[in-house]
DSSP file (Angstrom, degrees, kcal/mol; ACC not computed):
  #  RESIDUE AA STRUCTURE BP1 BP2  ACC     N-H-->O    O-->H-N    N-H-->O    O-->H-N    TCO  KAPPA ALPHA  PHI   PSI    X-CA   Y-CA   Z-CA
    1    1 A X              0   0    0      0, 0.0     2,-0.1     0, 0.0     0, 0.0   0.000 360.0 360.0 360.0 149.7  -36.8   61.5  181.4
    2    2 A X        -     0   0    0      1,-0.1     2,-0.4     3,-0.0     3,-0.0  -0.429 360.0-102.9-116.9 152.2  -36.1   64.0  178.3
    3    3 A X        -     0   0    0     -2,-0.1    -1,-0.1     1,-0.1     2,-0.0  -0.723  43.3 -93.0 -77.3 138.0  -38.7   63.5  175.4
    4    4 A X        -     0   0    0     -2,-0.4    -1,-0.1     1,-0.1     0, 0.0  -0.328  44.9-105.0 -75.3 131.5  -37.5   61.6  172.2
    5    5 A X        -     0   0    0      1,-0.1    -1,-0.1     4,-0.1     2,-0.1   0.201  32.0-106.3  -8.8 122.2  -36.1   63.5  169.4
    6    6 A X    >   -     0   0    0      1,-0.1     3,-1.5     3,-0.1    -1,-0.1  -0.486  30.2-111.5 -69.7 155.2  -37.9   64.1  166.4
    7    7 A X  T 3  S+     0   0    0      1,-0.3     3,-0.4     2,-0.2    -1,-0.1   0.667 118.9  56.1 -63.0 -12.2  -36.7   61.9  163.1
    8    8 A X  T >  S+     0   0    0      1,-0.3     3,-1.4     2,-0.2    -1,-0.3   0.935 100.8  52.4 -70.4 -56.9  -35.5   65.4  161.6
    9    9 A X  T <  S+     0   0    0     -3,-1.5    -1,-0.3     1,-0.3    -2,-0.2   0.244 107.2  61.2 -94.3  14.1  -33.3   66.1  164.5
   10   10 A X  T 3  S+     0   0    0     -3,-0.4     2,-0.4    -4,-0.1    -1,-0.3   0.147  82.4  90.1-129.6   9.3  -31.6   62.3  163.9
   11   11 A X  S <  S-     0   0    0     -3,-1.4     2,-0.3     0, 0.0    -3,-0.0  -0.972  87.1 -98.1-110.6 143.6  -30.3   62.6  160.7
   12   12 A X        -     0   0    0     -2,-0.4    -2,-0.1     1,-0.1    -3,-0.0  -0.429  40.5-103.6 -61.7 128.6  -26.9   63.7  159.9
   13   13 A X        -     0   0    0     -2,-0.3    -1,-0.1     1,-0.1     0, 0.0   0.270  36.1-121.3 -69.6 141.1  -26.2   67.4  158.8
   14   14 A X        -     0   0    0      1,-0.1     2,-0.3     2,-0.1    -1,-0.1  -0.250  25.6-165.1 -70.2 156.4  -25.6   68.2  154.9
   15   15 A X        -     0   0    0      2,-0.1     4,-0.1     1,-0.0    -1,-0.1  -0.972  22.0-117.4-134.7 163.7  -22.8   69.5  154.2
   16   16 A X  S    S+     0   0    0     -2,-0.3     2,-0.3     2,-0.0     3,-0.1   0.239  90.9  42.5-120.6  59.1  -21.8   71.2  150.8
   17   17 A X  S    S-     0   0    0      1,-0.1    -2,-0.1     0, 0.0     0, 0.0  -0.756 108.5 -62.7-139.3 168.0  -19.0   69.3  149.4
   18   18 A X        -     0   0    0     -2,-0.3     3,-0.1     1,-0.1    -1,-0.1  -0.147  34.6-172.5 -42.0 127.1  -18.8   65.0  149.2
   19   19 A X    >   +     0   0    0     -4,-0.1     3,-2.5     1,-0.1    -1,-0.1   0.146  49.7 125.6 -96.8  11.3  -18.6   63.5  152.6
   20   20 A X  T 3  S+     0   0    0      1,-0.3    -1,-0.1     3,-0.0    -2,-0.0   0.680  85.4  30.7  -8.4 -44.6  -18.0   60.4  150.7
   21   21 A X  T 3  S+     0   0    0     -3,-0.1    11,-1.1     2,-0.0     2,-0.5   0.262 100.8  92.1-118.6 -16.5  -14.8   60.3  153.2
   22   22 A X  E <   -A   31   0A   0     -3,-2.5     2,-0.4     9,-0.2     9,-0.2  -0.723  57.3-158.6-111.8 147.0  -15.9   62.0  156.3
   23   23 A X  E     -A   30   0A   0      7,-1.6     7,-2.0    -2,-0.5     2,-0.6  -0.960   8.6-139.1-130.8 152.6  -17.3   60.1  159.0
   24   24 A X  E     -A   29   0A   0     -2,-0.4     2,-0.9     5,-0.2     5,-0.2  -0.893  15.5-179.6-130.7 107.7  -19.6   61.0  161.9
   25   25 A X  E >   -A   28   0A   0      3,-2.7     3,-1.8    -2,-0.6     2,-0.9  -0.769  66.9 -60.8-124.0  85.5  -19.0   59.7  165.2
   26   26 A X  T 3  S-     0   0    0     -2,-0.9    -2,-0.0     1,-0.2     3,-0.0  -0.689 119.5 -20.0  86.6-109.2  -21.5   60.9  167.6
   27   27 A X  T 3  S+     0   0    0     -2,-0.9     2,-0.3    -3,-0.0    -1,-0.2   0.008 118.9  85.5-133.0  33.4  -20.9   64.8  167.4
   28   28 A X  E <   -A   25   0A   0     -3,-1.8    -3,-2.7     2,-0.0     2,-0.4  -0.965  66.7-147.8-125.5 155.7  -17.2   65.0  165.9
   29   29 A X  E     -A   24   0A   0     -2,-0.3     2,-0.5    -5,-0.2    -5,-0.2  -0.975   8.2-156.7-130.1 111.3  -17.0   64.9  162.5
   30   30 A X  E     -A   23   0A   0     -7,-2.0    -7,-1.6    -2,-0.4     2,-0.8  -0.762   2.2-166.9 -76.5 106.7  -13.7   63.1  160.6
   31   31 A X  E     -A   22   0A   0     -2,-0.5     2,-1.5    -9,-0.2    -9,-0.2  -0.678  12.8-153.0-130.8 102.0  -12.9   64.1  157.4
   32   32 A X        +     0   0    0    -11,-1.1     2,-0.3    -2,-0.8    -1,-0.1   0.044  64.5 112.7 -65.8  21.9  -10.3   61.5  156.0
   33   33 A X        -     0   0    0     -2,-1.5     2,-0.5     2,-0.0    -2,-0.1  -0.895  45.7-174.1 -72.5 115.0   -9.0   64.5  153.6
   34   34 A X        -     0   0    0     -2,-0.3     2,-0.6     2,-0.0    -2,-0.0  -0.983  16.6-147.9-129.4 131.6   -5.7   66.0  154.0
   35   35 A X        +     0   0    0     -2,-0.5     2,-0.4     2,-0.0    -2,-0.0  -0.888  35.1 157.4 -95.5  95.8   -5.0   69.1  151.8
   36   36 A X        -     0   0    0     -2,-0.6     2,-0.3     2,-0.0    -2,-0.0  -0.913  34.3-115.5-130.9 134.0   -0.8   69.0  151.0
   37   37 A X        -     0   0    0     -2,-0.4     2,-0.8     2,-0.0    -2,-0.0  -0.790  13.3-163.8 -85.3 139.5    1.7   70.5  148.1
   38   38 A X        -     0   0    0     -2,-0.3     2,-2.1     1,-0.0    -2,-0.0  -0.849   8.8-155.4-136.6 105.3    3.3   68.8  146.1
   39   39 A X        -     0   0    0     -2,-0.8     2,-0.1     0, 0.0    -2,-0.0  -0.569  32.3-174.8 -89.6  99.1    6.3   70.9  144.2
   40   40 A X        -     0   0    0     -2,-2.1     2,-0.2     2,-0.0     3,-0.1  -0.256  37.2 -98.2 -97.7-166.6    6.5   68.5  140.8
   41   41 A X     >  -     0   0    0      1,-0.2     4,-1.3    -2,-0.1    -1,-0.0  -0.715  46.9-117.5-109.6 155.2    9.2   68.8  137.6
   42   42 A X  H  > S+     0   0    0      1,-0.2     4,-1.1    -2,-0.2    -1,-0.2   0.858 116.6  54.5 -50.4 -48.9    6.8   71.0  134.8
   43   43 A X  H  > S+     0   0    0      2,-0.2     4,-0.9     1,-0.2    -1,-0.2   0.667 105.0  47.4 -93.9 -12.4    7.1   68.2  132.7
   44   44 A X  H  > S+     0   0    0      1,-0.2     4,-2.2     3,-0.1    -1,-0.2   0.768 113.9  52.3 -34.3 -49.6    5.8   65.5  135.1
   45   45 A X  H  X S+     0   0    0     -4,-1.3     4,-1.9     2,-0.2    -2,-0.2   0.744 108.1  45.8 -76.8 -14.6    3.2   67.5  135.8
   46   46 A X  H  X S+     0   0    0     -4,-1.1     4,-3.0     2,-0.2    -1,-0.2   0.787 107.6  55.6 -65.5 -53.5    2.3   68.1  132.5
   47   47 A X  H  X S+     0   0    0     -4,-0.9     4,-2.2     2,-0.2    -2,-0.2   0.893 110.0  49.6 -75.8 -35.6    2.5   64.5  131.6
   48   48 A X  H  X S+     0   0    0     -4,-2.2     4,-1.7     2,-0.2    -2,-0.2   0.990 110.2  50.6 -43.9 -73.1   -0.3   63.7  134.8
   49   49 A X  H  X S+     0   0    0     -4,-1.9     4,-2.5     2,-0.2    -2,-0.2   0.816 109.5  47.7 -64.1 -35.6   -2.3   66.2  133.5
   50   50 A X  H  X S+     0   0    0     -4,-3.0     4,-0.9     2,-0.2    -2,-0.2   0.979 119.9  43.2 -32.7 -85.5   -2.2   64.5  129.6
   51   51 A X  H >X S+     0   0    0     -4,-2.2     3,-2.5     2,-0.2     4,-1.1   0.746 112.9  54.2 -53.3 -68.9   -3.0   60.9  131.3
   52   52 A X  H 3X>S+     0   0    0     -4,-1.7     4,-3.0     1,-0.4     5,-1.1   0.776 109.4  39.6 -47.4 -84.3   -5.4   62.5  133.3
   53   53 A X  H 3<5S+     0   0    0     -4,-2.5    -1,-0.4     2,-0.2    -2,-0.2   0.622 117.6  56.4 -27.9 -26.8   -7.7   64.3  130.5
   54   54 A X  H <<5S+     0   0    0     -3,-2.5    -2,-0.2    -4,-0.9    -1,-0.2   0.966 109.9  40.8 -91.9 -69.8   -7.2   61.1  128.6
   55   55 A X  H  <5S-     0   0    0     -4,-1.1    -2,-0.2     1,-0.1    -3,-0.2   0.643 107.6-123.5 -37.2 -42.0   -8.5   58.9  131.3
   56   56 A X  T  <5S+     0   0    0     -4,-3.0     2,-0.2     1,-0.4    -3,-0.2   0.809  70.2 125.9  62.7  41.3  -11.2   61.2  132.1
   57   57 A X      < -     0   0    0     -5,-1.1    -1,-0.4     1,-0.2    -3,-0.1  -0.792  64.1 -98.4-119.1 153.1  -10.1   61.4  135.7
   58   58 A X     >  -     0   0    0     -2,-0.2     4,-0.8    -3,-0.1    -1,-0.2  -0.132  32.4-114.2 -47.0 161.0   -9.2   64.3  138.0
   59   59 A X  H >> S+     0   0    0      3,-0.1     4,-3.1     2,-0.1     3,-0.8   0.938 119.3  51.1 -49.0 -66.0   -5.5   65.3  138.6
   60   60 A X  H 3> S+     0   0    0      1,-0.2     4,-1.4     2,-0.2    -1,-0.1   0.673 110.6  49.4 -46.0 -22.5   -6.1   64.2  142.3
   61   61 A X  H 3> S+     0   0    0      2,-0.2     4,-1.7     3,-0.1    -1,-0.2   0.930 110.0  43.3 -65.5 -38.3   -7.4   61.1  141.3
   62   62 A X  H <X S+     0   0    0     -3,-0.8     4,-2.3    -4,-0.8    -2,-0.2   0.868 115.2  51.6 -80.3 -49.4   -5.0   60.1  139.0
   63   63 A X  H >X S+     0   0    0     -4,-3.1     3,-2.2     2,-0.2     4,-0.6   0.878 111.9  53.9 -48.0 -84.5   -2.1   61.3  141.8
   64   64 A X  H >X S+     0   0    0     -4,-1.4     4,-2.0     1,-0.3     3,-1.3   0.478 104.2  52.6   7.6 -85.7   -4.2   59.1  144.2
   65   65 A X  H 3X S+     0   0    0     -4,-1.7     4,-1.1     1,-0.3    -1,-0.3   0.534 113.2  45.0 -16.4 -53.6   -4.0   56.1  142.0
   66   66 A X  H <X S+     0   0    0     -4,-2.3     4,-1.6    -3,-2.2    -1,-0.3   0.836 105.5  50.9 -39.4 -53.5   -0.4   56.3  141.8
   67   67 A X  H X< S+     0   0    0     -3,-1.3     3,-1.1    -4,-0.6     4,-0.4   0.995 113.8  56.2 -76.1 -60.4    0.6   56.9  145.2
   68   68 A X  H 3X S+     0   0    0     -4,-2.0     4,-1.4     1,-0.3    -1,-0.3   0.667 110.3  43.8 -17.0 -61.9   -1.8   53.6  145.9
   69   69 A X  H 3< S+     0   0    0     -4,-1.1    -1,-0.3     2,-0.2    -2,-0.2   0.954 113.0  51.3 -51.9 -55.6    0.0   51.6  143.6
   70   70 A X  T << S+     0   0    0     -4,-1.6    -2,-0.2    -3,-1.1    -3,-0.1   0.805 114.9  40.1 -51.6-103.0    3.3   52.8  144.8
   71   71 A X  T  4 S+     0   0    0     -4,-0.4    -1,-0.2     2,-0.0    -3,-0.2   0.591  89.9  98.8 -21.5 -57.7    2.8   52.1  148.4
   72   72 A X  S  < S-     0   0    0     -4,-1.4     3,-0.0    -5,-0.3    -3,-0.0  -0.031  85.9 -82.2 -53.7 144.1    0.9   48.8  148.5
   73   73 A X        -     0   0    0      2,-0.0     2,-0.1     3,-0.0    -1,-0.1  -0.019  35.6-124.5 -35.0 132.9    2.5   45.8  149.2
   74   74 A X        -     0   0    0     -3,-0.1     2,-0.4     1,-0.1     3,-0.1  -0.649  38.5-115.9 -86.1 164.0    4.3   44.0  146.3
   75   75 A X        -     0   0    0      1,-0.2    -1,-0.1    -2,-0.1    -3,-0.0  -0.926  30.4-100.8-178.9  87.4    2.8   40.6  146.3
   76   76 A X        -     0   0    0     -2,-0.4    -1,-0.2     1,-0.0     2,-0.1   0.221  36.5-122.5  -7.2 130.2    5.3   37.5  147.2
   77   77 A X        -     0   0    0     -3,-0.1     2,-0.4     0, 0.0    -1,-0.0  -0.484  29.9-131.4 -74.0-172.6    6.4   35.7  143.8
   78   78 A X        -     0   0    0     -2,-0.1     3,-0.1     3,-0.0     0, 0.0  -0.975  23.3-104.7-122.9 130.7    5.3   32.1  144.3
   79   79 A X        -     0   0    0     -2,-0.4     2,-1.4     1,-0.2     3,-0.0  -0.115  49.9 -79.2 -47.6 148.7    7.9   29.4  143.5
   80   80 A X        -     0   0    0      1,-0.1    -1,-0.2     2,-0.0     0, 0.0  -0.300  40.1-124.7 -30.8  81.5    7.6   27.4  140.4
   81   81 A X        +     0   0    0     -2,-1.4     2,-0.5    -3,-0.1    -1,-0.1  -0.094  38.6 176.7 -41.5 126.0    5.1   24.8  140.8
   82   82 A X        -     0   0    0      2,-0.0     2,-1.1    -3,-0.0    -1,-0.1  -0.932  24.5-127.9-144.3 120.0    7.3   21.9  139.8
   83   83 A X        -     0   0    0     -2,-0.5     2,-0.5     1,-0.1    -2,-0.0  -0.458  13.3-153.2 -78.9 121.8    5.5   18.3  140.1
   84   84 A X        -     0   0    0     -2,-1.1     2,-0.6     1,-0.0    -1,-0.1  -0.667   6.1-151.8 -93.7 143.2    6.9   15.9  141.8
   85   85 A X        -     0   0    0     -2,-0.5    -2,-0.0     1,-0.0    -1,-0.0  -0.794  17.0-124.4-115.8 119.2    6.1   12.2  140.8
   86   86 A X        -     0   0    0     -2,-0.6     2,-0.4     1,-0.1    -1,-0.0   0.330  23.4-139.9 -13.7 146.1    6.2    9.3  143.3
   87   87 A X        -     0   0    0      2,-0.0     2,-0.5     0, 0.0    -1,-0.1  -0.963  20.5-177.5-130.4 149.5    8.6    6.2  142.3
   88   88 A X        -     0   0    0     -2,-0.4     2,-0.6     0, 0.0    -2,-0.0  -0.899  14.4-139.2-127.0 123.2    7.5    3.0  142.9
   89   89 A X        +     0   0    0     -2,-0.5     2,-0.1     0, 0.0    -2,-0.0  -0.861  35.2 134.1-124.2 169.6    9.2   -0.1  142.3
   90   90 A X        -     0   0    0     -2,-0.6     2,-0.1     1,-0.2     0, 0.0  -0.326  47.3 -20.2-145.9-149.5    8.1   -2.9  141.1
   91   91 A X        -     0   0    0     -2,-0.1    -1,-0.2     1,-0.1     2,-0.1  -0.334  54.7-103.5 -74.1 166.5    8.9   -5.6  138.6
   92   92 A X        -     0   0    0     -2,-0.1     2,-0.4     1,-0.1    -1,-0.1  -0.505  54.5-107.8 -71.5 150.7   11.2   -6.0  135.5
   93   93 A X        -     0   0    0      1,-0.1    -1,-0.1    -2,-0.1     0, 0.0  -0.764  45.1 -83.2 -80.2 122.1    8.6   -5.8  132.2
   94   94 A X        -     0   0    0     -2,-0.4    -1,-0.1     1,-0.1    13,-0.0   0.285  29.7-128.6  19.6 134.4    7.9   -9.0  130.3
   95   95 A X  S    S+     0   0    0     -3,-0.1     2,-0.3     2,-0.1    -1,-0.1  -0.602  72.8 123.1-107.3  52.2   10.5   -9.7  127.9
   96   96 A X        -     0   0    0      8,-0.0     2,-0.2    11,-0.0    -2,-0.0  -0.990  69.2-113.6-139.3 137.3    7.5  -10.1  125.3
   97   97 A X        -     0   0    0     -2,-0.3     7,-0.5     1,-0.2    -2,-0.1  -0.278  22.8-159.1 -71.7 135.9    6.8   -8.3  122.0
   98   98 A X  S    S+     0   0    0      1,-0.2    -1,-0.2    -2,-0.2     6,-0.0   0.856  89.7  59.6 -77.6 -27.9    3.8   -6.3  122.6
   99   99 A X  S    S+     0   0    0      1,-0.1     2,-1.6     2,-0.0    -1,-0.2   0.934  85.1  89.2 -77.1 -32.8    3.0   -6.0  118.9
  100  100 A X     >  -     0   0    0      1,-0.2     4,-3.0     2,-0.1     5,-0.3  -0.424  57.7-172.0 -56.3  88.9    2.8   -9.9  118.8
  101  101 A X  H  > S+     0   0    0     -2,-1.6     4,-2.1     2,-0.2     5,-0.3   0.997  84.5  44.7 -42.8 -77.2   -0.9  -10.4  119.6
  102  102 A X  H  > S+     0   0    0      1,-0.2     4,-2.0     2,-0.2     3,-0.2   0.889 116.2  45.0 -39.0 -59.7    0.0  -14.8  119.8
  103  103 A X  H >> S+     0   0    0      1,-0.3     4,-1.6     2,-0.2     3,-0.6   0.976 117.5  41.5 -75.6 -59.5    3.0  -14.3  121.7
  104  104 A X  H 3X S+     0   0    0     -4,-3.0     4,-1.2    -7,-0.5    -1,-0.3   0.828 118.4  53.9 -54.1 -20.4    1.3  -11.6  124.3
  105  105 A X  H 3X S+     0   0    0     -4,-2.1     4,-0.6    -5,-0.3    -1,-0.2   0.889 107.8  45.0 -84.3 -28.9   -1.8  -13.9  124.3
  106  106 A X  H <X S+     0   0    0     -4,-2.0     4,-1.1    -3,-0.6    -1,-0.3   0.603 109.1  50.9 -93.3 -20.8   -0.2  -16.6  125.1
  107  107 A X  H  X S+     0   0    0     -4,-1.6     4,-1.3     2,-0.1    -2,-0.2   0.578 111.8  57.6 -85.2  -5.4    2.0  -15.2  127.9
  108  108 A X  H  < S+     0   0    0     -4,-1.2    -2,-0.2    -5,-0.2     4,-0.2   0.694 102.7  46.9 -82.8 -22.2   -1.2  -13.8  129.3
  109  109 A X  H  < S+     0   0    0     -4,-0.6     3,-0.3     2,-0.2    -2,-0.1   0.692 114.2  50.3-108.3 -34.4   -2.8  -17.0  129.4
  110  110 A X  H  < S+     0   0    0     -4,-1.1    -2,-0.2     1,-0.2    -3,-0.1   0.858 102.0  63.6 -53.6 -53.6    0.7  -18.8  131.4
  111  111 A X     <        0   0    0     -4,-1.3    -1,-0.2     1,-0.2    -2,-0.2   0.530 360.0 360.0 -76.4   7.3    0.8  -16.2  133.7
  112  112 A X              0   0    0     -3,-0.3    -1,-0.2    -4,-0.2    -2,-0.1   0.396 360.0 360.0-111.0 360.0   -3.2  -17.1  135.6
């Protein structure tokens, strides 16, 4: 049986740009960064760089951000919520004036 590592030798090795993205599985190293050219119109690019500086974001971020939006799924509408309401029937309403206190009081009073 091999002696255990020292805590030194168990940490993963710096590197000197972000690994923000790269991931370390065992002793291969992933780096979820892909380097591509992207031949844009002057005045696209122009206008990216504008919003960019404005934003106070990288070019790559702000291209990022985009593509991300572009790509993801658009999001089902939802139909119209439209309430439906039960009918129930029941009896014809009293042929008695409601505003007539006497007259309602008095049909209240037949009907128990």
């Amino acid at each position: 049986m091999s002696a255990p590592l020292p805590a030194a030798d168990l940490q993963p090795p710096s590197f000197s740009r972000k690994t923000e993205s790269c991931h370390i599985y065992g002793c291969m190293i992933w780096d979820a960064h892909m380097k591509t050219t992207l031949d844009l119109e002057e005045r696209i690019l122009t206008e990216a760089k504008k919003r960019a500086a404005l934003e106070g974001v990288s070019l790559k971020a702000l291209v990022e951000d985009a593509l991300r939006a572009r790509l993801l799924p658009v999001p089902r509408k939802q139909a119209r919520f439209r309430l439906k309401l039960p009918v129930v029937r029941g009896e014809r309403a009293p042929a008695v004036d409601v505003a007539d206190r006497r007259v309602l009081h008095d049909f209240m009073e037949d009907r128990e």
